[in-house]
C-alpha positions as CSV (number, residue, x, y, z in Angstrom):
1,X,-59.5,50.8,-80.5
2,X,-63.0,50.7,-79.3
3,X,-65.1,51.7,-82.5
4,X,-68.1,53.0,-80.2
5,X,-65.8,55.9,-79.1
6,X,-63.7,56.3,-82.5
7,X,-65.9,59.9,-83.0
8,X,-64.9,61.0,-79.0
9,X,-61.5,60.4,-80.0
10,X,-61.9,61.9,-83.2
11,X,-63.6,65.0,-81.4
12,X,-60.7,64.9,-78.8
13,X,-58.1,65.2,-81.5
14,X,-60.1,68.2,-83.3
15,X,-60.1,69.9,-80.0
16,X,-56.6,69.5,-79.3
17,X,-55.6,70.9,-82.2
18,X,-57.9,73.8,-82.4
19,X,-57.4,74.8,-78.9
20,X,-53.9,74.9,-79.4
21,X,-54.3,77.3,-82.5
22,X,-56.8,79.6,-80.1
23,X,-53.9,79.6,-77.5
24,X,-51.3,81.0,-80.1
25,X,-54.4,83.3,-81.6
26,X,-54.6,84.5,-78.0
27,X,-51.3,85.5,-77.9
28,X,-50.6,87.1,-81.2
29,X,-54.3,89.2,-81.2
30,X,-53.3,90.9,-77.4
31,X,-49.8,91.6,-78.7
32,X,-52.0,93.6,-81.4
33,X,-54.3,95.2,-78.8
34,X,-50.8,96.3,-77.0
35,X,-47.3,94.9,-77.8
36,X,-46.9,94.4,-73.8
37,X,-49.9,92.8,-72.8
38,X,-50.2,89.1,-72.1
39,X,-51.8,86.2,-73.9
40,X,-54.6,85.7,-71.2
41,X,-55.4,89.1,-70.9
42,X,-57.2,89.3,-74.2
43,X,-59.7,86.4,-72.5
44,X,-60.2,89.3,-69.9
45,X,-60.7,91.7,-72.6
46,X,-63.5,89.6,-74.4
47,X,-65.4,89.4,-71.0
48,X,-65.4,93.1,-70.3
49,X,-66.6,94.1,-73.7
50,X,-69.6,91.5,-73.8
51,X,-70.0,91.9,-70.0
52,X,-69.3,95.5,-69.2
53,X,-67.6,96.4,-66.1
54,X,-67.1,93.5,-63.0
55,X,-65.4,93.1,-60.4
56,X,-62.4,91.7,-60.1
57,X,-63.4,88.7,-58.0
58,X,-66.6,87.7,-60.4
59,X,-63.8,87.8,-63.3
60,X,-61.3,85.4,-61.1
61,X,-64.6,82.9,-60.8
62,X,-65.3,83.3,-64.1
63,X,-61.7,82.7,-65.3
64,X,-61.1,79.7,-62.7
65,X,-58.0,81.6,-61.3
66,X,-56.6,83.1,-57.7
67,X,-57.7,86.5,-56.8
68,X,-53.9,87.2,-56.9
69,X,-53.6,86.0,-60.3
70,X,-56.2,88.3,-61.6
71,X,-54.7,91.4,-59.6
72,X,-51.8,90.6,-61.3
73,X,-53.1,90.5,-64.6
74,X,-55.1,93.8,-64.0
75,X,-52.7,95.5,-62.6
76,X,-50.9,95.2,-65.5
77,X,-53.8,96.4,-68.1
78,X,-54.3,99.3,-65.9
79,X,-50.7,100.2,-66.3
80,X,-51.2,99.9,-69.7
81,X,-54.3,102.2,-69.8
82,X,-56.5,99.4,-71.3
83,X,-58.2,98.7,-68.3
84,X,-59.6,100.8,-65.2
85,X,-61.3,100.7,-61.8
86,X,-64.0,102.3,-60.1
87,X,-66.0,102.8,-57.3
88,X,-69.0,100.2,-57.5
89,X,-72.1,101.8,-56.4
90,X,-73.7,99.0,-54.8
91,X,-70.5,98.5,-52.4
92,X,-67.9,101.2,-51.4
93,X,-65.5,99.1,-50.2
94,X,-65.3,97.4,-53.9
95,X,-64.5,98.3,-57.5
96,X,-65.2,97.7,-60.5
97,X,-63.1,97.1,-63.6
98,X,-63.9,98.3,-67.3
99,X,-62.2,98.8,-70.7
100,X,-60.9,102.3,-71.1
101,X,-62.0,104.2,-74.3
102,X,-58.8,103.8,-75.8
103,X,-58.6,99.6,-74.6
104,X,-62.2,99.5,-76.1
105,X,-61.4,100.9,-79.1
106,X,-58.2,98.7,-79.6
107,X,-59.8,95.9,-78.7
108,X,-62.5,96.1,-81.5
109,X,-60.0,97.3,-83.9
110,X,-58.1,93.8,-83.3
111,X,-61.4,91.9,-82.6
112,X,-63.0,92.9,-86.1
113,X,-59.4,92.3,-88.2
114,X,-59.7,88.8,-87.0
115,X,-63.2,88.4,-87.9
116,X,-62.2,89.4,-91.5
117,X,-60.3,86.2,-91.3
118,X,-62.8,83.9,-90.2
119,X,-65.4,85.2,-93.2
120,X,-61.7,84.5,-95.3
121,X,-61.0,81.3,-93.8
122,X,-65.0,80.1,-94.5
123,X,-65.7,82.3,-97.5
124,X,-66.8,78.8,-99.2
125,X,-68.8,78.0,-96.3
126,X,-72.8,78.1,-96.0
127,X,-73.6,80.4,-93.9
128,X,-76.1,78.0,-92.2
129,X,-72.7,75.8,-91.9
130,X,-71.0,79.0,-89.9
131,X,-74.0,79.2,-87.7
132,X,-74.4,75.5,-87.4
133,X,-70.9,75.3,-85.8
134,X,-71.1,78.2,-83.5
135,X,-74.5,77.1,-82.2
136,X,-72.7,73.5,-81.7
137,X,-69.2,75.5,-80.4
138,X,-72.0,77.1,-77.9
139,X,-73.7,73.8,-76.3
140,X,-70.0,72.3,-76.1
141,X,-69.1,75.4,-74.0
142,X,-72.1,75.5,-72.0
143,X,-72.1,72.1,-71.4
144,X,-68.6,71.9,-69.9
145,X,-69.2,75.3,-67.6
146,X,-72.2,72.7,-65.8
């Protein structure tokens, strides 16, 4: 091995492993929002609340999927009464999606019980450590949407 690359690989394995923990988090925390709703739709959830309402095309950019995809997945929430459309002023001809009252308020209900667990998880933590790593988590992500 290449000992000018052993902390890429080390970062690579960290990541691995973490984002396969988020992927199973995903999936257990929108099962909590509704017992029917899919793993990626709590993604979709996240970017309404911090977001507000968009369209359904911005959130297939955003996402990196098909327009399809995302009709699909909307569909679904709207079934579910998490999620609904409306006109959007700027352009009649399009709508725009937003949490419901009652998808809002499950979401933060599911969104704060995990939180509890992260100040569990890192209760021996600094809190300059905790900041330190979501500042870092931050640059990694912008740095990888450029």
């Amino acid at each position: 091995m290449d000992r000018d690359f052993e902390e890429f690989l080390a970062l690579e394995r960290e990541l691995a492993v973490f984002l396969r923990r988020a992927r199973a988090n995903s999936g257990e925390m929108a099962r909590q929002v509704h017992p029917e709703l899919e793993p990626a739709a709590y993604g979709l959830l996240v970017r309404l609340e911090e977001c507000g309402r968009q369209r359904a095309t911005d959130l297939a950019v955003y996402f990196g999927v098909g327009k399809a995809t995302m009709s699909r997945q909307l569909r679904a929430l709207e079934q579910l009464g998490i999620v609904a459309r409306e006109p959007d002023p700027a352009d009649g001809r399009a709508s725009l999606v937003r949490l419901t009252d009652e998808g809002l308020a499950r979401f933060r209900d599911v969104r704060n019980a995990r939180r509890q667990t992260y100040v569990r998880k890192l209760a021996d933590w600094d809190r300059g450590e905790v900041a330190e790593l979501a500042r870092l988590l931050h640059q990694l992500n912008a740095r990888a949407e450029g």
